[in-house]
C-alpha positions as CSV (number, residue, x, y, z in Angstrom):
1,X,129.6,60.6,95.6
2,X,127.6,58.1,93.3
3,X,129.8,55.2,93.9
4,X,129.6,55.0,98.0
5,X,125.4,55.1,97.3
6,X,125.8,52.3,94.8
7,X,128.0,49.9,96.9
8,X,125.5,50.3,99.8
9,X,122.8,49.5,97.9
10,X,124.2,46.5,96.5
11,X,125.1,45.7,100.3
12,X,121.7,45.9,100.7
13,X,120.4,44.0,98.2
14,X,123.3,41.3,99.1
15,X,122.4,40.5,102.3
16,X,118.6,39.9,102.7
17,X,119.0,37.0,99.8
18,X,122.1,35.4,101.8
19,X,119.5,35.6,104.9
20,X,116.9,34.1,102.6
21,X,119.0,30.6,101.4
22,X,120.0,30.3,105.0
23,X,116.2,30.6,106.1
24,X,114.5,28.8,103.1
25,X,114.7,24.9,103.8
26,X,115.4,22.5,100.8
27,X,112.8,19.9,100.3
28,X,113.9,16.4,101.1
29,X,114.6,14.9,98.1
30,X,117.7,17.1,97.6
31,X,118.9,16.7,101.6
32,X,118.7,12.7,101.0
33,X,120.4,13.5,97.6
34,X,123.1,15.4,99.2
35,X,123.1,12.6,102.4
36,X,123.8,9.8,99.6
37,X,126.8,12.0,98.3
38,X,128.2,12.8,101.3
39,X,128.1,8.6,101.8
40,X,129.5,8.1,98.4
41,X,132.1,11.0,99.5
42,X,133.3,8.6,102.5
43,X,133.1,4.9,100.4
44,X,135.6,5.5,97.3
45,X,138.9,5.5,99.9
46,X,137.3,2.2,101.4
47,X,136.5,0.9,97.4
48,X,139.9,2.5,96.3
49,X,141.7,0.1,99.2
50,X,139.9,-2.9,98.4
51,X,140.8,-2.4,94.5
52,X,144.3,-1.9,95.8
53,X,144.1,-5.2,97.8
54,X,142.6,-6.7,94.7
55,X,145.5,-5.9,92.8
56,X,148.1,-7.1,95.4
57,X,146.7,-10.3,96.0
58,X,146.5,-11.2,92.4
59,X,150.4,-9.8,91.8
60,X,151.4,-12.4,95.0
């Protein structure tokens, strides 16, 4: 009997604190932090292929 009480407590608890991240909004410093990563996120495969091209051009 005590464990079915415990898990739905813990369900409980779980769930208004998911609720609470998804409600509370960041401040925004972090979203332009996290904006600049996600841009850093799409540059390297562009800086990676120029580096590449770097490299074949001074082999030929």
């Amino acid at each position: 009997m005590p464990m079915p009480a415990l898990l739905a407590r813990q369900g409980r608890q779980a769930q208004p604190a998911r609720q609470r991240q998804l409600l509370r909004s960041p401040p925004p410093h972090s979203i332009r932090r996290n904006s600049r990563t996600i841009q850093r996120r799409k540059d390297p495969s562009h800086s990676v292929c120029k580096r590449y091209m770097a490299l074949f051009l001074r082999r030929v």
